[in-house]
mmCIF file of the N, C-alpha and C atoms, coordinates in Angstrom:
data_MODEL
# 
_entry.id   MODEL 
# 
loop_
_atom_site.group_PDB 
_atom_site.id 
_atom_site.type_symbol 
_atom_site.label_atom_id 
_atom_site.label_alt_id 
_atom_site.label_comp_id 
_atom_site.label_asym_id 
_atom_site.label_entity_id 
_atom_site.label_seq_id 
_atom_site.pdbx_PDB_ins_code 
_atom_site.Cartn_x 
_atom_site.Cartn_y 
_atom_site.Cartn_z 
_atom_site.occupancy 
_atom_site.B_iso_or_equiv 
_atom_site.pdbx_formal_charge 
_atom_site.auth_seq_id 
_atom_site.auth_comp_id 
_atom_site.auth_asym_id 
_atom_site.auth_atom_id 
_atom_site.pdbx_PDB_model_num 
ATOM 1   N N  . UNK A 1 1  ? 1.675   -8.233  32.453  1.00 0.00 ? 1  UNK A N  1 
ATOM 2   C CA . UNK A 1 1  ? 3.110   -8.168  32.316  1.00 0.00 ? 1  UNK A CA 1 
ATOM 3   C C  . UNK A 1 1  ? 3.488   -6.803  31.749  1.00 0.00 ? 1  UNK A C  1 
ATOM 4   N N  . UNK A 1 2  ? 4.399   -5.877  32.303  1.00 0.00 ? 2  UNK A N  1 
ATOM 5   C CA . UNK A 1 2  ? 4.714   -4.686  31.763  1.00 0.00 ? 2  UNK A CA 1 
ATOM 6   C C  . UNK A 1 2  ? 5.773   -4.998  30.627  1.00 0.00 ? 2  UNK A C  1 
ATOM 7   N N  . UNK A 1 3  ? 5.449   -3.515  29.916  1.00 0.00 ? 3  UNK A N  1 
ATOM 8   C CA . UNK A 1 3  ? 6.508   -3.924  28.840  1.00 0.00 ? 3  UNK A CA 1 
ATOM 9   C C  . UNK A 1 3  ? 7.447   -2.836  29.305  1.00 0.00 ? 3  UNK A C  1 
ATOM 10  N N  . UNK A 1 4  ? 8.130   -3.419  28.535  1.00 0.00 ? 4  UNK A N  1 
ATOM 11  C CA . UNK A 1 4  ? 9.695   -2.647  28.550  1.00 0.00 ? 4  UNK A CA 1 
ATOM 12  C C  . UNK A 1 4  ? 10.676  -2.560  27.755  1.00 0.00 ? 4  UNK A C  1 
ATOM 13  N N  . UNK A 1 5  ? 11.007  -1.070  27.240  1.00 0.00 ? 5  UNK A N  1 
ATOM 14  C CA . UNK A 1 5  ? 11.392  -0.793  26.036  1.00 0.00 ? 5  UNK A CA 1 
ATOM 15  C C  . UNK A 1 5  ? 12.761  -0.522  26.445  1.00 0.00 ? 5  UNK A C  1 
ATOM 16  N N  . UNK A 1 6  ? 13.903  -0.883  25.925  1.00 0.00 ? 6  UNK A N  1 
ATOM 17  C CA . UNK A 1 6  ? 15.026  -0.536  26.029  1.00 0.00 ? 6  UNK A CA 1 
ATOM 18  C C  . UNK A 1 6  ? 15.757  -0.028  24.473  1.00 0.00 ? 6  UNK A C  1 
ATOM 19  N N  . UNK A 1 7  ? 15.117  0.038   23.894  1.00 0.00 ? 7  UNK A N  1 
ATOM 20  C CA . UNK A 1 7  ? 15.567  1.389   22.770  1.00 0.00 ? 7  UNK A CA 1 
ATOM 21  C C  . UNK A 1 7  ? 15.254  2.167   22.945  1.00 0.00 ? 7  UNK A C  1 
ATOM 22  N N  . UNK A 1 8  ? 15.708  3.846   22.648  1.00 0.00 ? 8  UNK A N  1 
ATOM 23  C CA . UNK A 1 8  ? 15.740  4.682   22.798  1.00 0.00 ? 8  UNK A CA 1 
ATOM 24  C C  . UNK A 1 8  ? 14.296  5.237   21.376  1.00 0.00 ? 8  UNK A C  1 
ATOM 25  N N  . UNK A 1 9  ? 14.818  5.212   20.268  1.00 0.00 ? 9  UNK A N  1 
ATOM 26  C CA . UNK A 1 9  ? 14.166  5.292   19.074  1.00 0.00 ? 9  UNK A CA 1 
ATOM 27  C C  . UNK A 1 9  ? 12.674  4.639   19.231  1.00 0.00 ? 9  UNK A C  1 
ATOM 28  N N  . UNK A 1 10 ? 13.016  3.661   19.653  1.00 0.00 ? 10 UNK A N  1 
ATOM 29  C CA . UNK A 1 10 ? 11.385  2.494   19.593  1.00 0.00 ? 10 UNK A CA 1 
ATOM 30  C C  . UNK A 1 10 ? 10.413  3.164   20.920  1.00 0.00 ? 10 UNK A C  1 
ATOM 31  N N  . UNK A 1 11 ? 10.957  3.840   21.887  1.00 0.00 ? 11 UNK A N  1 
ATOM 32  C CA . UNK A 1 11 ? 10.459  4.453   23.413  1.00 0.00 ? 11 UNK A CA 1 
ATOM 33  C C  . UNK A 1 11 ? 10.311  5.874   22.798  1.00 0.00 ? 11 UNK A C  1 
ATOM 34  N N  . UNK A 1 12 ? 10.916  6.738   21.607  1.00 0.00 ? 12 UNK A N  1 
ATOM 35  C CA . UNK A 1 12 ? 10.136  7.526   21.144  1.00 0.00 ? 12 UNK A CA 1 
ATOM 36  C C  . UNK A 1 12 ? 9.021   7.625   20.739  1.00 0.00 ? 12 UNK A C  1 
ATOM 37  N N  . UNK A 1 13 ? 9.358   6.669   19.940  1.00 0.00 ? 13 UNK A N  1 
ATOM 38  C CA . UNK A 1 13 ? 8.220   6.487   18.306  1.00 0.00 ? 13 UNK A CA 1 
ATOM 39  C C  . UNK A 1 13 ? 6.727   5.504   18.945  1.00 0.00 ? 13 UNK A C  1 
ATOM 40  N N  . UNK A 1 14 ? 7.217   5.420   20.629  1.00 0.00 ? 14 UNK A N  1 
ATOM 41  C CA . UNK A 1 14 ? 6.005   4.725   21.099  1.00 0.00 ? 14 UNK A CA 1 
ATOM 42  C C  . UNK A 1 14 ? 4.997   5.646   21.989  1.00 0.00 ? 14 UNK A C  1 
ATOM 43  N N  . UNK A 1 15 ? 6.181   6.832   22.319  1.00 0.00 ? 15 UNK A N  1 
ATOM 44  C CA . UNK A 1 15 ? 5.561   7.968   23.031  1.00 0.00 ? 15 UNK A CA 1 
ATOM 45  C C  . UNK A 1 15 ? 4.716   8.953   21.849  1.00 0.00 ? 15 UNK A C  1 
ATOM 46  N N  . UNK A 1 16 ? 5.053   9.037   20.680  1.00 0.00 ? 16 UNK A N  1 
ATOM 47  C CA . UNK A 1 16 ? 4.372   9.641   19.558  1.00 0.00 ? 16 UNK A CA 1 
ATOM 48  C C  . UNK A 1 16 ? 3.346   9.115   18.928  1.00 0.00 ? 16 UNK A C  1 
ATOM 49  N N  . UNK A 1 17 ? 3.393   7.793   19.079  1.00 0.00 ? 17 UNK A N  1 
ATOM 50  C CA . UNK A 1 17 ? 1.784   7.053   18.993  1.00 0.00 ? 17 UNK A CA 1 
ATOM 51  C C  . UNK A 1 17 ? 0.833   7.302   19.795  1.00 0.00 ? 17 UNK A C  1 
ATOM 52  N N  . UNK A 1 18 ? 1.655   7.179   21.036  1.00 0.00 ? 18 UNK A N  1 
ATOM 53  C CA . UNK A 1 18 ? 0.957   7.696   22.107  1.00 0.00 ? 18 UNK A CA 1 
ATOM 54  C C  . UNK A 1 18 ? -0.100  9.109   22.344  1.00 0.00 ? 18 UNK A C  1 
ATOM 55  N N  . UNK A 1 19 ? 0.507   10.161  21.854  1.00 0.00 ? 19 UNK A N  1 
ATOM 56  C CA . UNK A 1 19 ? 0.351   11.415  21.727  1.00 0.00 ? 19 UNK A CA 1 
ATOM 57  C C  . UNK A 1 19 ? -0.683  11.166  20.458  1.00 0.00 ? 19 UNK A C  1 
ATOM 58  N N  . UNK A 1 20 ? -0.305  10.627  19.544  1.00 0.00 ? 20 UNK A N  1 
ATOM 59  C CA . UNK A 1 20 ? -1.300  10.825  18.037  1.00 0.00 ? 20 UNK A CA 1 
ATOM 60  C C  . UNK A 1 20 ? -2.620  9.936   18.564  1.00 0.00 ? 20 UNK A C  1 
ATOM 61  N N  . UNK A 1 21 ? -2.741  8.834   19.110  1.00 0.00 ? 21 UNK A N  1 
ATOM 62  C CA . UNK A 1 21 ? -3.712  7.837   19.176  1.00 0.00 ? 21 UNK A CA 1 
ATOM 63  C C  . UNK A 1 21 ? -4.250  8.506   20.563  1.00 0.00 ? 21 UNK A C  1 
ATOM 64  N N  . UNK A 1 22 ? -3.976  9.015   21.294  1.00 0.00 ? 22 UNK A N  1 
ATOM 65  C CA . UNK A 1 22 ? -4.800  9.910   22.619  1.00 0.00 ? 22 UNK A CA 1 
ATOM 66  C C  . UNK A 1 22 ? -4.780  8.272   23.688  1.00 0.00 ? 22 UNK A C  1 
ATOM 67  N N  . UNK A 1 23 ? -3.550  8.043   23.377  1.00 0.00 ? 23 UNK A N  1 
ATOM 68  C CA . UNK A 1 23 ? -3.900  6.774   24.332  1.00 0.00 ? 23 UNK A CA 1 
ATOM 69  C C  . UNK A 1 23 ? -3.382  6.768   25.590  1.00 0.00 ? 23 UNK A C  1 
ATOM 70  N N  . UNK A 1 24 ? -4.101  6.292   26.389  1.00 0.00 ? 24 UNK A N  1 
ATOM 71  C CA . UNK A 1 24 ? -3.477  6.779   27.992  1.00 0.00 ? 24 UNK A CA 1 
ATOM 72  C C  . UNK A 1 24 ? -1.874  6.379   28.366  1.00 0.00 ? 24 UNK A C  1 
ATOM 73  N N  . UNK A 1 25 ? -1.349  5.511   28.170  1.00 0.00 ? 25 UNK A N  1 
ATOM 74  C CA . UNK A 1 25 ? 0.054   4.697   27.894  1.00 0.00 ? 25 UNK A CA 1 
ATOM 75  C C  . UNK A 1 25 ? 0.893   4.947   26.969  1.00 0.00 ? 25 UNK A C  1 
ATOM 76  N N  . UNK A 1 26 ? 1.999   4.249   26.840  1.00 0.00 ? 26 UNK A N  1 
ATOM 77  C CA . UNK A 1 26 ? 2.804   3.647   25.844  1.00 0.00 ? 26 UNK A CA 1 
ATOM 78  C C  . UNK A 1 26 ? 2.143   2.348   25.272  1.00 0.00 ? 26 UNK A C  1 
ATOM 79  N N  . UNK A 1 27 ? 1.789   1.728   26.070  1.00 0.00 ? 27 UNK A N  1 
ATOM 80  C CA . UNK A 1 27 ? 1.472   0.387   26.037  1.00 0.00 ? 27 UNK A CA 1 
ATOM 81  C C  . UNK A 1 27 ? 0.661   0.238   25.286  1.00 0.00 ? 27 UNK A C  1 
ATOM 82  N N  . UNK A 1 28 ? -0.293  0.965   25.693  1.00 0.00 ? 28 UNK A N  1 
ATOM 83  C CA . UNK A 1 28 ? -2.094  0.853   25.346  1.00 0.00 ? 28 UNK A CA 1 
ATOM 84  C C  . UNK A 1 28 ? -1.927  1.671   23.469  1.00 0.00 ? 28 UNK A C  1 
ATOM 85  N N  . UNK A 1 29 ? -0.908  2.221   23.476  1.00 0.00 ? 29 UNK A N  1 
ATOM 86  C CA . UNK A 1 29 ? -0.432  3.294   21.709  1.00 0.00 ? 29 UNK A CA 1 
ATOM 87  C C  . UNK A 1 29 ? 0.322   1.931   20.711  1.00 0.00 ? 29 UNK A C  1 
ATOM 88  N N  . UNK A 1 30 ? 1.104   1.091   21.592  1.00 0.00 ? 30 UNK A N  1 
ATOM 89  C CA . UNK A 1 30 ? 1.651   -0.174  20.898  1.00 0.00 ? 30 UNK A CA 1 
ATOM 90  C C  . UNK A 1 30 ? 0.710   -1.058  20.487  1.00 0.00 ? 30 UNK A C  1 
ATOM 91  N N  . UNK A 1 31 ? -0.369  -1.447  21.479  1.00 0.00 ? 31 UNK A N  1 
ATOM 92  C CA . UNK A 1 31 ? -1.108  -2.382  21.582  1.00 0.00 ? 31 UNK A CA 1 
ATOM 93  C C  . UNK A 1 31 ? -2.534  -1.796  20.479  1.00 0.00 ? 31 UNK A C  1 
ATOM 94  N N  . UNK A 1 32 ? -2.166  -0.665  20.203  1.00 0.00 ? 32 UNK A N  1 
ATOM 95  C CA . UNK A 1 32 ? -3.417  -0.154  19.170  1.00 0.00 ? 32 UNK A CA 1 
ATOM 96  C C  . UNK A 1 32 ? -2.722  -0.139  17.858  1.00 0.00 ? 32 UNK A C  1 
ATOM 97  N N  . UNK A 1 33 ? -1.469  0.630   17.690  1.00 0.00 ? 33 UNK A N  1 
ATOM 98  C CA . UNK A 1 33 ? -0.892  0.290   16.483  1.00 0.00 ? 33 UNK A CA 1 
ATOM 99  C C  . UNK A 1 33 ? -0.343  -1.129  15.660  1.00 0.00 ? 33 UNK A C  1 
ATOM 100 N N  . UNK A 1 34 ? -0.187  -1.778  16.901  1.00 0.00 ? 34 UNK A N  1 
ATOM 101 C CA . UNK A 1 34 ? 0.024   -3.226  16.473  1.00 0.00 ? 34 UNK A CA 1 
ATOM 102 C C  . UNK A 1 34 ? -1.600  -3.984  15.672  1.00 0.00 ? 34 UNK A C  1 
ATOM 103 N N  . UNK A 1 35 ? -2.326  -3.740  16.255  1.00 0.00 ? 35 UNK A N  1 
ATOM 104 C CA . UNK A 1 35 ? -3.252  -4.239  16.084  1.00 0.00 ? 35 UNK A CA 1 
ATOM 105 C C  . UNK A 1 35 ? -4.165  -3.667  14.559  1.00 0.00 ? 35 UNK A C  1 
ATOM 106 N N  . UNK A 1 36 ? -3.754  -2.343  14.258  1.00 0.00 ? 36 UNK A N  1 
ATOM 107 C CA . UNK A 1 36 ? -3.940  -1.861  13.317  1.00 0.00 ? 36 UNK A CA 1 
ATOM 108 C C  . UNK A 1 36 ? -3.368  -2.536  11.921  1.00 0.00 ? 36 UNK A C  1 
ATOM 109 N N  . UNK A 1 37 ? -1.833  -2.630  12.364  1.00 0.00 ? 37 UNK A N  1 
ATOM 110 C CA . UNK A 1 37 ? -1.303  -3.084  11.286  1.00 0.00 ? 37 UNK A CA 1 
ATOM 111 C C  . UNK A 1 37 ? -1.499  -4.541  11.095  1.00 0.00 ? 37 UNK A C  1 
ATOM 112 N N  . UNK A 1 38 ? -1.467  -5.554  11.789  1.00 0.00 ? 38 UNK A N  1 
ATOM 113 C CA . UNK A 1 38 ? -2.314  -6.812  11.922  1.00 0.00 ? 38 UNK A CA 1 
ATOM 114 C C  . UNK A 1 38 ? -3.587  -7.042  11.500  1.00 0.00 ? 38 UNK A C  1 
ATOM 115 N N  . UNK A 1 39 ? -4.913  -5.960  11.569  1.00 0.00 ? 39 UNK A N  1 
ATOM 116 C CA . UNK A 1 39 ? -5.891  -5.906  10.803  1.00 0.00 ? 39 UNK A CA 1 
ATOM 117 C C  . UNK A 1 39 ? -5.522  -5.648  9.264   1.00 0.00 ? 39 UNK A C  1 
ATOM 118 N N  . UNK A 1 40 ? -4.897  -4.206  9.436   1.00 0.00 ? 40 UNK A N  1 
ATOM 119 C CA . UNK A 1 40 ? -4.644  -3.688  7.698   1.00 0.00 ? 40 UNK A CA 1 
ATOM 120 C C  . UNK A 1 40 ? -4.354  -5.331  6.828   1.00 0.00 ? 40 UNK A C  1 
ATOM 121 N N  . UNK A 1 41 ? -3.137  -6.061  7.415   1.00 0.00 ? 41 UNK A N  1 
ATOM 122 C CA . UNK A 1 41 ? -2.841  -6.930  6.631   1.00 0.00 ? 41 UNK A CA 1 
ATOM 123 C C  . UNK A 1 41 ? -3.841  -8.294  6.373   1.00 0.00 ? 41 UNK A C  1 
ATOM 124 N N  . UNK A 1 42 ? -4.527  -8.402  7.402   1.00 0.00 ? 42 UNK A N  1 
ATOM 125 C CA . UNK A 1 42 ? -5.491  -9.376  7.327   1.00 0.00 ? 42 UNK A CA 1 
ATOM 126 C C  . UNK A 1 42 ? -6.467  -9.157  6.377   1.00 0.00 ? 42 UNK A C  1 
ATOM 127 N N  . UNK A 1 43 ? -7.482  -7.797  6.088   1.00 0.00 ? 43 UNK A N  1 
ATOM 128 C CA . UNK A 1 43 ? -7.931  -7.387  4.959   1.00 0.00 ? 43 UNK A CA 1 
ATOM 129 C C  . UNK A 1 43 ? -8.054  -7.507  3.748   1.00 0.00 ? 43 UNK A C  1 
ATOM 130 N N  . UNK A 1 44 ? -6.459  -7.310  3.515   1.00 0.00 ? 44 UNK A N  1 
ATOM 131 C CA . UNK A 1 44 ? -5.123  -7.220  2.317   1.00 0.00 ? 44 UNK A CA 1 
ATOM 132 C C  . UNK A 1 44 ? -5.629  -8.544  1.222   1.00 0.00 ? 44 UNK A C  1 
ATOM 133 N N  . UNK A 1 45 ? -5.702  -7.637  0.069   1.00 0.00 ? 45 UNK A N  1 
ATOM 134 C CA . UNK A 1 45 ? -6.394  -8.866  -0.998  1.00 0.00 ? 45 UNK A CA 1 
ATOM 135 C C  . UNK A 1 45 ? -5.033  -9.189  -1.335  1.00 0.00 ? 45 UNK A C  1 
ATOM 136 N N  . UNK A 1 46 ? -4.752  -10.464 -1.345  1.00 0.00 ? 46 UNK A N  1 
ATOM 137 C CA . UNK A 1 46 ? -3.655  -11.348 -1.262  1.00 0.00 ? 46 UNK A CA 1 
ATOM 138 C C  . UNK A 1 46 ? -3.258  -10.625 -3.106  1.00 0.00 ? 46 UNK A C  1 
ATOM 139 N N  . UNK A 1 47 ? -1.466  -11.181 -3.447  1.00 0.00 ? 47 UNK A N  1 
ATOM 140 C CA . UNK A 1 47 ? -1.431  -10.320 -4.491  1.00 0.00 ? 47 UNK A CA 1 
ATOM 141 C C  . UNK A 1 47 ? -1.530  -11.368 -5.634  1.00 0.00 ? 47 UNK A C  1 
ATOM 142 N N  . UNK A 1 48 ? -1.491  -12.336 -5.297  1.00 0.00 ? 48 UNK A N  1 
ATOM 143 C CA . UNK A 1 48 ? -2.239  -13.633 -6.868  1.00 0.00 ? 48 UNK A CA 1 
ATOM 144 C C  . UNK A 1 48 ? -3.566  -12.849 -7.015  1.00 0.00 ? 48 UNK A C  1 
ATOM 145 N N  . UNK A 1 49 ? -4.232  -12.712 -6.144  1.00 0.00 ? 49 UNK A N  1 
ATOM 146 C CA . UNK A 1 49 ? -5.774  -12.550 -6.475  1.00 0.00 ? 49 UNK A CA 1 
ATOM 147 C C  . UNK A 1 49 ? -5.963  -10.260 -7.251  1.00 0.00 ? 49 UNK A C  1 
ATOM 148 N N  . UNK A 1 50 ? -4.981  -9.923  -6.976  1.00 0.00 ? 50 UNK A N  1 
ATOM 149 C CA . UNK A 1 50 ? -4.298  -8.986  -7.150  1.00 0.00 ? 50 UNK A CA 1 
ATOM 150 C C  . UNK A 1 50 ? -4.182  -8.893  -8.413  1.00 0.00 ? 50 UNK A C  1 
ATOM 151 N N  . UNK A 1 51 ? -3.407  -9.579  -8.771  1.00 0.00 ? 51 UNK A N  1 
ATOM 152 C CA . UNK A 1 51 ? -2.868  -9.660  -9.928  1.00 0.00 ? 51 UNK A CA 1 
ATOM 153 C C  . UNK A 1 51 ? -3.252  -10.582 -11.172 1.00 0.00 ? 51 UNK A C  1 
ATOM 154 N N  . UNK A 1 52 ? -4.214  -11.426 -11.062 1.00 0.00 ? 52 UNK A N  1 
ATOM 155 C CA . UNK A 1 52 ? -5.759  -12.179 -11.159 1.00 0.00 ? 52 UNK A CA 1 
ATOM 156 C C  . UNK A 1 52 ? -6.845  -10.729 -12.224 1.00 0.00 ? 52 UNK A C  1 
ATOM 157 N N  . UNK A 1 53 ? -6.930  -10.331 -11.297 1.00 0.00 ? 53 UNK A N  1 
ATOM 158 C CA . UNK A 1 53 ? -7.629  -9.193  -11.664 1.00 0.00 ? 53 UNK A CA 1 
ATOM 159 C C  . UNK A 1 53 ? -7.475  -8.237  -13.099 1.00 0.00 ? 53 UNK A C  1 
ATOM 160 N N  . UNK A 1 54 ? -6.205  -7.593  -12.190 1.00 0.00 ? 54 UNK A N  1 
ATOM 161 C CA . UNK A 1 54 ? -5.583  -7.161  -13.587 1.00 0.00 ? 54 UNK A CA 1 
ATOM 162 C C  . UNK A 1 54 ? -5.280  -7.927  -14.844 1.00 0.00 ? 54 UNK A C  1 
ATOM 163 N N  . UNK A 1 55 ? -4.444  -8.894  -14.749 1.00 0.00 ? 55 UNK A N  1 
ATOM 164 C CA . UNK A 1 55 ? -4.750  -9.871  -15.736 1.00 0.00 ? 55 UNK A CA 1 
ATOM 165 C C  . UNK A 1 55 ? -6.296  -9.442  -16.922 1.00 0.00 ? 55 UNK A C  1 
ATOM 166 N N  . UNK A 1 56 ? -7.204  -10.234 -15.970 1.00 0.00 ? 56 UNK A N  1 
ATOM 167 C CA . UNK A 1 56 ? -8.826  -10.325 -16.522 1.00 0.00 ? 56 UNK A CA 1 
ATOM 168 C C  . UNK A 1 56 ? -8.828  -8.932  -17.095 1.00 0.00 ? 56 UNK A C  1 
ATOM 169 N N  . UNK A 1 57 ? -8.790  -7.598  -16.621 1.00 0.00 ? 57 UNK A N  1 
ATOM 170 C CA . UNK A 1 57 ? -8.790  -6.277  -17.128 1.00 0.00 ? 57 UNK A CA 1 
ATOM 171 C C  . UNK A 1 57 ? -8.220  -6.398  -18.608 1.00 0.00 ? 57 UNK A C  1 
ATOM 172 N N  . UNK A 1 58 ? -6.987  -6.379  -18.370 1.00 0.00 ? 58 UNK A N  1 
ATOM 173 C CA . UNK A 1 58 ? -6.250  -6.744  -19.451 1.00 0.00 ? 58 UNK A CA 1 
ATOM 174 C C  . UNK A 1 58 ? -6.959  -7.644  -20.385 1.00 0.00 ? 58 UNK A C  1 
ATOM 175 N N  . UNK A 1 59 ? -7.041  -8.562  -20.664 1.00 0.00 ? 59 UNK A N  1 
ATOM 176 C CA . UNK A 1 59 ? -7.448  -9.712  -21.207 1.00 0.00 ? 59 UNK A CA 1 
ATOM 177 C C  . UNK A 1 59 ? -9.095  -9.305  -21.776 1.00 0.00 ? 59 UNK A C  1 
ATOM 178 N N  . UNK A 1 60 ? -9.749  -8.524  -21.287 1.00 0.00 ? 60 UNK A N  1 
ATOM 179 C CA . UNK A 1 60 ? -11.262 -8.374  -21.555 1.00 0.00 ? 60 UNK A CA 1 
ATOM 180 C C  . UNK A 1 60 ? -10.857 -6.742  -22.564 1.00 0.00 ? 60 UNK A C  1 
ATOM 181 N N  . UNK A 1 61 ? -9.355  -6.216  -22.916 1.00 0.00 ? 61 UNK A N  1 
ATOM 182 C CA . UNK A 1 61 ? -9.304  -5.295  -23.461 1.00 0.00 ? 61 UNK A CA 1 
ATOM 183 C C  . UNK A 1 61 ? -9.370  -5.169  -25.022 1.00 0.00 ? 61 UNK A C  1 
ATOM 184 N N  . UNK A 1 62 ? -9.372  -6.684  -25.454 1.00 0.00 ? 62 UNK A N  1 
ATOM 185 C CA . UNK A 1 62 ? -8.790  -7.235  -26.847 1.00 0.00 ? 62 UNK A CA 1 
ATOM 186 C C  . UNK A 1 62 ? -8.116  -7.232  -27.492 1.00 0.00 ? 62 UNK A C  1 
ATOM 187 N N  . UNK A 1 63 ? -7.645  -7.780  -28.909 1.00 0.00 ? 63 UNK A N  1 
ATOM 188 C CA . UNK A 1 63 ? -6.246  -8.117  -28.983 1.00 0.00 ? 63 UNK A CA 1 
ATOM 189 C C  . UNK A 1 63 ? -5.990  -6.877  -29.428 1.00 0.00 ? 63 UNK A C  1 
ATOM 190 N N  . UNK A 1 64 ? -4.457  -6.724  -29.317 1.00 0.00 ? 64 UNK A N  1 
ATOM 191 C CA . UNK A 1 64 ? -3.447  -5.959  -29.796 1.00 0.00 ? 64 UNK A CA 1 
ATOM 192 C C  . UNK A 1 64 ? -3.456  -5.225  -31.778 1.00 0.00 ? 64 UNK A C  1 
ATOM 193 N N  . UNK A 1 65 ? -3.819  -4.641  -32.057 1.00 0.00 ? 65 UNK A N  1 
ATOM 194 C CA . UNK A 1 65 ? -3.925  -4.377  -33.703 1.00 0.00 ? 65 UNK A CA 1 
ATOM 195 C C  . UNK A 1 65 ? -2.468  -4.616  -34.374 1.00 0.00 ? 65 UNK A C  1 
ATOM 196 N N  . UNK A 1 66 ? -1.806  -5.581  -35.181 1.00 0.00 ? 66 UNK A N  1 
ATOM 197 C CA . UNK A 1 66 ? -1.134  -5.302  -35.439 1.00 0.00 ? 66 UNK A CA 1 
ATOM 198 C C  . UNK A 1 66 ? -0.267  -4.734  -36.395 1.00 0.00 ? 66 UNK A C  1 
ATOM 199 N N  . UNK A 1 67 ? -1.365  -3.710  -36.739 1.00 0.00 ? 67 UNK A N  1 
ATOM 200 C CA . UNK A 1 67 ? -1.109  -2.821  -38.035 1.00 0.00 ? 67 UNK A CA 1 
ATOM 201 C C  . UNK A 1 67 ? -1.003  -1.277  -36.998 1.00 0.00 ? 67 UNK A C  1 
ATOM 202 N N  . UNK A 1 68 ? -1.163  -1.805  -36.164 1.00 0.00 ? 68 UNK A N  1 
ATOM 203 C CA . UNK A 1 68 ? -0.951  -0.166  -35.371 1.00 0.00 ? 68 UNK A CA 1 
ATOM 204 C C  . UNK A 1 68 ? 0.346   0.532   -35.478 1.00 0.00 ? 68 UNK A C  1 
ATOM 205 N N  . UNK A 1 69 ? 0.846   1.985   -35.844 1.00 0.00 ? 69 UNK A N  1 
ATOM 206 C CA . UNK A 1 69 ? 1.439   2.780   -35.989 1.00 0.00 ? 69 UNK A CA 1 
ATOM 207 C C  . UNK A 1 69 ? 1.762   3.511   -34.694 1.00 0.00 ? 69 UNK A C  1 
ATOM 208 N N  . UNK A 1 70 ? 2.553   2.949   -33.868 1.00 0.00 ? 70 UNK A N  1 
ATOM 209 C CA . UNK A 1 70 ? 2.874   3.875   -32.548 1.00 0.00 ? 70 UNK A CA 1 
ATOM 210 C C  . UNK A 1 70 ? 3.515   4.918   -32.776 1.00 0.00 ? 70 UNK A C  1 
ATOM 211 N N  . UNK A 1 71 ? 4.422   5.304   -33.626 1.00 0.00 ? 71 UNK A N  1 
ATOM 212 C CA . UNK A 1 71 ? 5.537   6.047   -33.644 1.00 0.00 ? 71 UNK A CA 1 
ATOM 213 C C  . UNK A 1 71 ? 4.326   6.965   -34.589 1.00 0.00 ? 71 UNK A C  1 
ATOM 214 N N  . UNK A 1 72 ? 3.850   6.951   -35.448 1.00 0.00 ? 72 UNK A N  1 
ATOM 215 C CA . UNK A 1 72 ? 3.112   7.925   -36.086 1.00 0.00 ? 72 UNK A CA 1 
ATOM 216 C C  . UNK A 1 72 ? 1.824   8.770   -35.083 1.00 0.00 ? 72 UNK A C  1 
ATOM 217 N N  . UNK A 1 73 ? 1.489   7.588   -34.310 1.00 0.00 ? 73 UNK A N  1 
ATOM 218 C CA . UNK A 1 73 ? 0.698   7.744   -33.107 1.00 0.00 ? 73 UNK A CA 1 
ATOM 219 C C  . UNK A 1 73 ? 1.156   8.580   -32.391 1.00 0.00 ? 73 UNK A C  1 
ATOM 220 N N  . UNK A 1 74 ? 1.779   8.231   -32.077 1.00 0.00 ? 74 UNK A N  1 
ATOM 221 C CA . UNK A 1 74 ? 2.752   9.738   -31.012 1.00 0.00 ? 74 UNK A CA 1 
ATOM 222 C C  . UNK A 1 74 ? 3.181   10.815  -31.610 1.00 0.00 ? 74 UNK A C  1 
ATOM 223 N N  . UNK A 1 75 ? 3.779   10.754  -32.626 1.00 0.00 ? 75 UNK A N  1 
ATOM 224 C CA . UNK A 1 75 ? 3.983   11.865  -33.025 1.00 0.00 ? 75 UNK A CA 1 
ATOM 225 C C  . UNK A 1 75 ? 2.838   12.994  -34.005 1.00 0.00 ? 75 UNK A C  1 
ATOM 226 N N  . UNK A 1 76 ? 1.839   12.540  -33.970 1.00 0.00 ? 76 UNK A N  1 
ATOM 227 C CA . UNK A 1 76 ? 0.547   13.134  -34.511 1.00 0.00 ? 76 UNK A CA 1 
ATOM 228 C C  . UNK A 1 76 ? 0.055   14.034  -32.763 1.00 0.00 ? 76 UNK A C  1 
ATOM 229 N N  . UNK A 1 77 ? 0.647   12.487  -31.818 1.00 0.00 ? 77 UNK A N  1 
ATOM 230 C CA . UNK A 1 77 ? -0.285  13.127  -30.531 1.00 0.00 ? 77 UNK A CA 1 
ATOM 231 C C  . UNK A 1 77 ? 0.618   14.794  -30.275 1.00 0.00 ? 77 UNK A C  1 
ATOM 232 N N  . UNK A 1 78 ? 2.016   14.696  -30.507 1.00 0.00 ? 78 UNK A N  1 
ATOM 233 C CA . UNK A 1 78 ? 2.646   15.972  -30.283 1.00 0.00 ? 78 UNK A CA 1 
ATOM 234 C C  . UNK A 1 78 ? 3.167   16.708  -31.241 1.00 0.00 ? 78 UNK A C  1 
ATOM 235 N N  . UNK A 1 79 ? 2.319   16.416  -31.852 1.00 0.00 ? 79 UNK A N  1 
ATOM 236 C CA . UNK A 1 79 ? 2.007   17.275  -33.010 1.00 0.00 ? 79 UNK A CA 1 
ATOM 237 C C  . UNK A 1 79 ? 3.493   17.718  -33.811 1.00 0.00 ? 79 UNK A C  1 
ATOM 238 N N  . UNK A 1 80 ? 4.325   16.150  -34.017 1.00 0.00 ? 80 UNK A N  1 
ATOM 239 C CA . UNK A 1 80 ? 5.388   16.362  -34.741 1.00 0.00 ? 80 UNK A CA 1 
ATOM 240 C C  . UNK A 1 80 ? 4.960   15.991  -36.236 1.00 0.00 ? 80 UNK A C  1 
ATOM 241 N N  . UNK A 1 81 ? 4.315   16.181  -36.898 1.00 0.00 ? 81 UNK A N  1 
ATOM 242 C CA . UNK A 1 81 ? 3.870   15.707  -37.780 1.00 0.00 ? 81 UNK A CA 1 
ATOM 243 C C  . UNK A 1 81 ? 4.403   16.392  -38.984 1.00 0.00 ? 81 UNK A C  1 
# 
């Protein structure tokens, strides 16, 4: 089944895939970029498991001091002291 583009913008940006991907078509530049971005996302570490992670990072950093001096902290770091 041929395709057929009736935007102007989308029949560019399919001829420039075209040109970048060395693909013989329009078609064959859609049918590679589509498929690209369909892989990329399939890959894609879901963002619970994402954010899972970081969490654990966090959490394995230990607690918070709460005698810590930020404001003296910083200003020692720039040397407003």
């Amino acid at each position: 089944m041929p395709l057929y583009v009736r935007d102007e913008q989308v029949n560019q940006l399919a001829e420039q895939a075209r040109k970048i991907l060395k693909a013989p078509t329009k078609t064959d530049a859609i049918r590679q970029a589509l498929e690209r971005v369909v892989n990329e996302e399939e890959q894609r570490v879901p963002l619970a498991e994402r954010l899972a992670r970081i969490k654990q990072r966090y959490q394995s950093m230990g607690s918070v001091d709460p005698n810590f001096d930020e404001k003296a902290f910083l200003d020692e770091m720039w040397g407003d002291v």
